[in-house]
Structure formats: C-alpha cells, structure tokens
C-alpha positions as CSV (number, residue, x, y, z in Angstrom):
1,X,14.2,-21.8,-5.8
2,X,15.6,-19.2,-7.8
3,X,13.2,-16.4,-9.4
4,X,12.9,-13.7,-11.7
5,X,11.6,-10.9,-10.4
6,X,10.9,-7.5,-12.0
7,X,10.2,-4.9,-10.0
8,X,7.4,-2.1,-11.2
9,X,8.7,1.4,-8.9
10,X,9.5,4.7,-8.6
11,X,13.0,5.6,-9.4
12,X,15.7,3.4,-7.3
13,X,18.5,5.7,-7.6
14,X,16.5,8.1,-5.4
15,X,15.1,5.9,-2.2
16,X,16.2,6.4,1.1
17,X,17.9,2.7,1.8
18,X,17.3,3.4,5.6
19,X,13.3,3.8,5.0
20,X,12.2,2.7,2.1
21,X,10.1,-0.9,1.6
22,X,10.9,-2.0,-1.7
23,X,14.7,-1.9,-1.1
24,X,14.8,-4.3,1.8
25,X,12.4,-6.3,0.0
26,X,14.9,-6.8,-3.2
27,X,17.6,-6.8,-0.5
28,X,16.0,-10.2,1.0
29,X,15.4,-11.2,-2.7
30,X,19.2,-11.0,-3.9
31,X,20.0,-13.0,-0.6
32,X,18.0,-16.1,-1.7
33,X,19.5,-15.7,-5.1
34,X,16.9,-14.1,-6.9
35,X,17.6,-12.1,-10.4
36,X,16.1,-8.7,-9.8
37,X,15.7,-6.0,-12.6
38,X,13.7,-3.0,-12.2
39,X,11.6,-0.4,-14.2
40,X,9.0,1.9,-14.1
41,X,5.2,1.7,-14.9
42,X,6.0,4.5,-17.7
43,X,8.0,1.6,-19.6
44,X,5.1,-0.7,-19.2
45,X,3.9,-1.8,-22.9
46,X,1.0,-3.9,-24.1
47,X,1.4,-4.7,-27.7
48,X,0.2,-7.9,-29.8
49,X,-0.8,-9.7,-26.6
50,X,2.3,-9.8,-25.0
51,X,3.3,-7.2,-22.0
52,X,6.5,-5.7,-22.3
53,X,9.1,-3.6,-19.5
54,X,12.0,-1.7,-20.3
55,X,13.9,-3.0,-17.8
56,X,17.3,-3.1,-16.4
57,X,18.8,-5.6,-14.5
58,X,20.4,-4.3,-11.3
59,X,22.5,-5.9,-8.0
60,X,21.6,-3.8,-4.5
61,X,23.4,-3.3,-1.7
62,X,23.0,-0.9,1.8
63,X,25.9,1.2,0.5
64,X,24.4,5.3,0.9
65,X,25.0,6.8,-2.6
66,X,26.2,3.4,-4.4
67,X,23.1,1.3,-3.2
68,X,22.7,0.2,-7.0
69,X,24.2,-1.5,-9.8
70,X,22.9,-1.4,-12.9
71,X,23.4,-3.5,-16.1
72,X,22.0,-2.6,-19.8
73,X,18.1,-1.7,-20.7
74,X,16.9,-5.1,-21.7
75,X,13.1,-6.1,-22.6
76,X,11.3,-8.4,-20.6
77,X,8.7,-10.3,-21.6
78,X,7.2,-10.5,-18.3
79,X,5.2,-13.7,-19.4
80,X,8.6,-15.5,-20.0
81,X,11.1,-14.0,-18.4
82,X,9.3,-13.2,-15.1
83,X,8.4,-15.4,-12.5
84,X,7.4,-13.0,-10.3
85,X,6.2,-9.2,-10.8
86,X,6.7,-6.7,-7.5
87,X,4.0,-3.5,-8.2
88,X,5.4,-1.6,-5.6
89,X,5.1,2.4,-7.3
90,X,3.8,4.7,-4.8
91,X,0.4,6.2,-5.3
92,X,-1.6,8.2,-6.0
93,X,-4.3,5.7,-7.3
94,X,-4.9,7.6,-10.3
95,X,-5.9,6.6,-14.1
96,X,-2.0,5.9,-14.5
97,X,-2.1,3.4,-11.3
98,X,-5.3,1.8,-12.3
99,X,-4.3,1.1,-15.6
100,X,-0.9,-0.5,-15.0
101,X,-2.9,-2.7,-13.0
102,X,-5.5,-4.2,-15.7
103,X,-2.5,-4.7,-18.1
104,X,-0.6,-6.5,-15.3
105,X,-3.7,-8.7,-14.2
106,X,-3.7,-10.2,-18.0
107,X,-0.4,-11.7,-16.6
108,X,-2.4,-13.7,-14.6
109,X,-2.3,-17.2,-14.1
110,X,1.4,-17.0,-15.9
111,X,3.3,-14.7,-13.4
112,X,2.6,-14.3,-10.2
113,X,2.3,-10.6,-9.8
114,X,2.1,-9.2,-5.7
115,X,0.0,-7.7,-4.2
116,X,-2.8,-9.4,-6.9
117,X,-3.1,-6.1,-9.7
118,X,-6.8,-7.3,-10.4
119,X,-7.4,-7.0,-6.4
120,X,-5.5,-3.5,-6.0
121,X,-7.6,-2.0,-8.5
122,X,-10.9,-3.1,-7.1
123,X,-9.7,-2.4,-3.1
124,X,-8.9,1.5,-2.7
125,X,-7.4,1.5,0.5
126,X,-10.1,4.2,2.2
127,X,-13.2,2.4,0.6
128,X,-12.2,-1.5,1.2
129,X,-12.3,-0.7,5.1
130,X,-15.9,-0.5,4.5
131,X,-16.9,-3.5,4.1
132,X,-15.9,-3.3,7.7
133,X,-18.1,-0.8,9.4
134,X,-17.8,-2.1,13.2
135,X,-14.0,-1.7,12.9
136,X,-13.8,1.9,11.5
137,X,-14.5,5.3,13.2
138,X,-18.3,7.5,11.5
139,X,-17.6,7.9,8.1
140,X,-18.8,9.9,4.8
141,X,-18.1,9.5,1.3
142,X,-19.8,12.1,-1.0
143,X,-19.7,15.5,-3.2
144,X,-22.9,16.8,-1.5
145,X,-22.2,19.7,0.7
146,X,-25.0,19.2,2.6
147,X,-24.5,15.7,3.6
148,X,-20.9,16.8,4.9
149,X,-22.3,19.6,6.6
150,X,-24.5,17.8,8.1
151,X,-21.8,15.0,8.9
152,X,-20.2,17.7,11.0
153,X,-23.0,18.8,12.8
154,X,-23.4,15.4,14.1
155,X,-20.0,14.4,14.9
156,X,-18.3,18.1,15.5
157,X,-14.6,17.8,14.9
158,X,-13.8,15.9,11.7
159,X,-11.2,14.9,9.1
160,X,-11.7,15.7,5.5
161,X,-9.4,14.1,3.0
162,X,-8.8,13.1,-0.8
163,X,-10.4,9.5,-1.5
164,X,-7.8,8.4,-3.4
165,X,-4.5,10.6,-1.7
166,X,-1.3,9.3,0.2
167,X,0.8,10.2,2.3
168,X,-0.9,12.9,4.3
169,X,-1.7,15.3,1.3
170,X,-4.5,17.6,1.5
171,X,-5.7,15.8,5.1
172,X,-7.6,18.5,6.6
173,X,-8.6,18.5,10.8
174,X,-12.0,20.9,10.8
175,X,-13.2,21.6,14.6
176,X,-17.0,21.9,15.0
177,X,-17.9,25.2,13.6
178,X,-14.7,25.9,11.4
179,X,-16.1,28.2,8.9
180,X,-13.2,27.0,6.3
181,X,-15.2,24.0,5.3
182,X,-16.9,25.7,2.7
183,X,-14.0,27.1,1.3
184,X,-12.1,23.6,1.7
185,X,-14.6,22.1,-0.6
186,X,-15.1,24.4,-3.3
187,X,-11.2,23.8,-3.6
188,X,-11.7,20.0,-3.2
189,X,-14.1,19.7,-6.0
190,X,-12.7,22.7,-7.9
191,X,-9.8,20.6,-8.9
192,X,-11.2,16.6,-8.6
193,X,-14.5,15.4,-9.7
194,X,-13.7,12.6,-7.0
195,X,-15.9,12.6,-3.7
196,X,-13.9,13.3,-0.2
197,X,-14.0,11.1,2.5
198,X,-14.7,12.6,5.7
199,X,-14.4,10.9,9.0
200,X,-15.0,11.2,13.0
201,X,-11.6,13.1,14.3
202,X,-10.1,10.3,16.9
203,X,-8.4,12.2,19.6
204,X,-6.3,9.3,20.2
205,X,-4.3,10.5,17.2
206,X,-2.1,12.7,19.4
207,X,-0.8,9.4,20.8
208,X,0.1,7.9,17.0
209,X,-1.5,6.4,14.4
210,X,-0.5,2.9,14.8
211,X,0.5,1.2,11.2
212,X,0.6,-2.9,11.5
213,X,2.2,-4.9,9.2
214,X,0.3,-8.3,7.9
215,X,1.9,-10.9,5.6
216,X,-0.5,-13.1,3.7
217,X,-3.3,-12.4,6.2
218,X,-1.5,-12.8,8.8
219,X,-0.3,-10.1,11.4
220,X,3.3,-9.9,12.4
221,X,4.2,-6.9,13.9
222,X,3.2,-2.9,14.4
223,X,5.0,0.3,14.9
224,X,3.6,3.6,16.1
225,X,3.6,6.9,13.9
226,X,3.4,10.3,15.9
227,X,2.4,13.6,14.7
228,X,4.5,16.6,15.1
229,X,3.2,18.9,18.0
230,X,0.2,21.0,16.7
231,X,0.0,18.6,13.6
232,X,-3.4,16.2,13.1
233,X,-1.0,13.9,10.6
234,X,1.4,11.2,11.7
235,X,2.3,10.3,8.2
236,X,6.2,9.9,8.0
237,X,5.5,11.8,5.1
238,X,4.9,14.8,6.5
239,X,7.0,14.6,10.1
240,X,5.5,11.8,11.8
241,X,7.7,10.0,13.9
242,X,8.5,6.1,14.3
243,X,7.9,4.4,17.6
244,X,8.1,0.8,18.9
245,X,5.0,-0.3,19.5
246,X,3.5,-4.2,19.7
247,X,0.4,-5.9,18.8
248,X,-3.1,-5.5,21.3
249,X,-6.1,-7.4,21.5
250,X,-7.9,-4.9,19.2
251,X,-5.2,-5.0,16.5
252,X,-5.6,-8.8,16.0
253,X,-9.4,-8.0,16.7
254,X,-9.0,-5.9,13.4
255,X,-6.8,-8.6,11.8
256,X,-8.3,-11.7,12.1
257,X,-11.4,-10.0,10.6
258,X,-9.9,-9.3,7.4
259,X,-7.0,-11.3,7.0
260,X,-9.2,-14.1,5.2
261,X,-10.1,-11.7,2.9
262,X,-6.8,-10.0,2.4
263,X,-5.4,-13.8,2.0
264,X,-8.0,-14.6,-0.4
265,X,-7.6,-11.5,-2.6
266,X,-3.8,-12.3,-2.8
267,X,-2.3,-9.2,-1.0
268,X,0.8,-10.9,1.0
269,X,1.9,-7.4,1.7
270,X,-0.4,-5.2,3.8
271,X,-0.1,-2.2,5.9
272,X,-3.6,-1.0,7.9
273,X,-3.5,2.3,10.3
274,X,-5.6,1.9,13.6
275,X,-6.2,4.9,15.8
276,X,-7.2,4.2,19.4
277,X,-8.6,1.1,18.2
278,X,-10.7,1.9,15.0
279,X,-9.1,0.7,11.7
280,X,-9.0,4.0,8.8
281,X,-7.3,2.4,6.0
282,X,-6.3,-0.7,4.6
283,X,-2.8,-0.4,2.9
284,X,-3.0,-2.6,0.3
285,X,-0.6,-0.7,-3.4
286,X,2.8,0.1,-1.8
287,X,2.6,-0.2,2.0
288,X,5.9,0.2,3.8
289,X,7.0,0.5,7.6
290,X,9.1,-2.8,6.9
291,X,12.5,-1.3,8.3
292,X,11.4,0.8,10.9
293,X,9.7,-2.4,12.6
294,X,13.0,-4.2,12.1
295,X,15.1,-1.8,13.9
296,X,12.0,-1.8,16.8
297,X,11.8,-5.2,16.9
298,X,13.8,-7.3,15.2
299,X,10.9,-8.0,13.1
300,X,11.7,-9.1,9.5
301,X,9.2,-8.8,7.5
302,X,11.2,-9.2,4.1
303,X,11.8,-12.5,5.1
304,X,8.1,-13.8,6.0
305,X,7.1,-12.1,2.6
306,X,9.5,-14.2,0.7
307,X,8.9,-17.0,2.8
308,X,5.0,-16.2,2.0
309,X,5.3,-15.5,-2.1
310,X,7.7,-19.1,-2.3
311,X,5.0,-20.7,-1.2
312,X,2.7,-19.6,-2.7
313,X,4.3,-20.3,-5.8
314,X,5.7,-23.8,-5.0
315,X,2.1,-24.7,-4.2
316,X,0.8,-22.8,-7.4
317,X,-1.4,-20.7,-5.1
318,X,-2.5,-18.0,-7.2
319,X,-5.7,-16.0,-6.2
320,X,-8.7,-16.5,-8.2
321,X,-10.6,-13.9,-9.9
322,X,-14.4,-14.2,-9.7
323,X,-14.8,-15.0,-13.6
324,X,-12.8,-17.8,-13.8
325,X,-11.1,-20.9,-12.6
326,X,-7.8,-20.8,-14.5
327,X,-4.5,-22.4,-12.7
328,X,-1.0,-21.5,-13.1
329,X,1.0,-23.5,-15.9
C-alpha cells in the first residue's frame, strides 16, 4: 500500500528531530513508501466545494540541520490527491484550530483525515475527561468567582489553568489561602472570555505526571514527565524531564474505559496524562511523547500507528459521525 499523505503542521524546518512526534511519524511513513508533502493550516483553502493546501512535497531524514528536502509549492486537492490527511499543528485550540477542523471534516468519507477533525473539535482535551468523573481528580469549570472560591475552600491547594491551553502555559498551583487568586482571575478573564478549569492539586505530581501513549484505543506504552524542583509543571515544555516508566493496573484501568470511545471517535493517536492514578487530560490534537518512549523502551509507536491507519483504510473503517451513515468510496 502506498499513500498520499499531506501533513497539516507547524513549520518542519524548525522541529527538534530528537523530540518531535510528527517527524518520526513521516519518518515511518517514507519507510513504507509513502509520498509525504507538508503545509500549514494558514495555506488551507475552501473555495467552490473543493479544499485546497499549498503544499510542498518533501523527503525526511534524521540528519540535524538537513532533516528536510523540499520540492516546489504544488496545490493539492486533498479530495484527489490525498489519501490520507495528518492534522498534527500544535494548539492552542483556538478559533484558527477549530476552524481547520470543520473544513477538514467535509473531507470526510473521501480522505481519511487522523485523528477524526469532526471528533477533535467536539473533544477538548480538559473537558472530554469528563465524561469520566470516577477517573479524574475534583474538578471546576466556570467564570464565577465565587464557585472557585468556594472550590478552594473545600479542597485547599488547587490548580487553576486555561481551558483550552498547552503546554504548561498559564498553569497556576494556589495553596489554601493564597491571596493571589483574585488577582490571578481578574487577569484570567481580563484577557479570555473562556471559563478556567480548576482542579484538586495531586501531590503525586512531584513524582511525574505520567503521559501514556494509546494507538487506536489501545494502550501501548507510558513514559514519566518530572517537574523541575520547586516547579508544579512537568510539561517538557517548560523543563519537565523524561523518564522510563511502564504501564500499571490503574493506567489500563483508565484505558480500557475510554479506549472504546477513543476507537469509536477515530483518534488512533492519543496521549492522556495520569497523576498518582487520576486521569487530567485526554490528548487527543497533536499528542507526542512518541520518541522519548522509544529510546525508554524500544517502544515504536510510529509503527503501530501506521500499522493502525492501513487498516483502517484497507478495511474502509472510517469513523461515523452521528448525522449520517456515509462510507468511503
């Protein structure tokens, strides 16, 4: 099987090769002898019915400072000359996010776009764990000072954190009594409309913040991420450091209560954090943690989610929306 496969990302002249998701990912695909070309969602166009990319077609390779080769701008016609769409841009999961996804989803049952675009936009990956409330630590979604106030009084040391953030940014641990909450919200709302999302602080934290990696609602691995010293964030982000670490009874616990769903939903690539046992997000637009688990464990993800997305598309296995019973040409 050899596929087309357009990749929708941030800029790959500037990724860390060691780190970064996406590239191993089009590294596995240029092994199997897939055609890759790549753009961003800024040359994503929707014009007479058709959806258009400003694409370029490009050859990868581990090479630091030469890891890319790339031919002239071309435009795609992702209905016709796409097999298979990768939307794999980094949040935030703003206006520009969500609307690359409902142009995307009209793609749908054509090309097979991964993770599912009309599933991303409709699971933000703080508010799909809810659905989930046994597995999750106390939370609070809301605007109203007083609820979060009051939220803290009950619980005493919390996080406070943007509802639709990433990597780490503006995650906030208040101790019981920490007279900057106030302030913290008026800044919060001062500059977002959005709600936060405040939860129980997990002391557990201070021993990582364990990411695992599921393929096609299935778990295959996990790595441990470890705050700096004096720092309530283990984002790699922001300092966190990456650990071996394996799989435990509460991690497939976790898994094999959401992997139907996840499976269902289309998302064959998905990255949840669990701290001390409670799940806080569900990873679900651009997870990543791919390599780091391969150098732990000899884990290759990039192969089970090629293995997973063949598949899927030899058997014509494309996720159905609620509205409609359409199959693949």
């Amino acid at each position: 099987m050899s596929l087309r496969v357009a990749v929708q990302m941030d800029p790959l002249e500037s990724v860390d090769i060691e780190a970064d998701t996406t590239f191993a990912l089009m590294m596995e695909a240029q092994e199997r002898g897939h055609q890759l070309f790549v753009y961003g969602p800024e040359a994503l166009t929707w014009g007479a019915g058709e959806i258009r990319a400003r694409a370029r077609p490009v050859e990868v390779k581990r090479e630091k400072g030469n890891h890319a080769a790339f031919g002239a701008d071309t435009t795609l016609d992702l209905r016709e000359d796409a097999d298979i769409v990768l939307m794999r841009q980094d949040p935030p999961f703003d206006m520009s996010y969500i609307t690359a996804a409902h142009i995307l989803e009209m793609l749908h049952p054509d090309t097979f776009v991964v993770n599912d675009p009309f599933w991303v936009r409709s699971s933000p990956e703080k508010i799909l764990p809810l659905d989930y409330p046994d597995l999750m630590p106390e939370t609070l979604i809301s605007r109203d000072v007083r609820e979060i106030r009051q939220f803290r009084d009950r619980l005493g040391d919390i996080i406070v954190k943007p509802l639709y953030g990433n990597g780490g940014a503006g995650v906030f641990a208040l101790k019981q009594g920490d007279s900057n909450l106030s302030s913290l919200l008026e800044m919060f709302f001062q500059i977002s409309r959005e709600p936060v999302i405040a939860q129980a602080f997990l002391p557990d934290v201070s021993k990582g913040d364990k990411r695992v990696i599921i393929i096609d609602g299935e778990p295959i691995g996990a790595i441990n991420r470890v705050p700096q010293k004096g720092e309530a964030r283990s984002n790699m982000h922001v300092g966190g450091k990456a650990e071996p670490d394996e799989l435990d009874a509460e991690d497939r616990r976790i898994c094999q209560a959401i992997g139907p769903m996840l499976k269902k939903r289309g998302f064959i690539l998905v990255g949840i954090d669990v701290i001390g046992g409670k799940m806080t997000e569900i990873n679900v637009t651009s997870p990543t943690g791919i390599q780091e688990l391969k150098r732990f464990s000899g884990i290759d993800t990039a192969v089970a989610f090629w293995d997973a997305v063949e598949r899927r598309i030899a058997m014509k296995d494309w996720p159905l929306r609620p509205d409609t019973e359409a199959t693949p040409r």
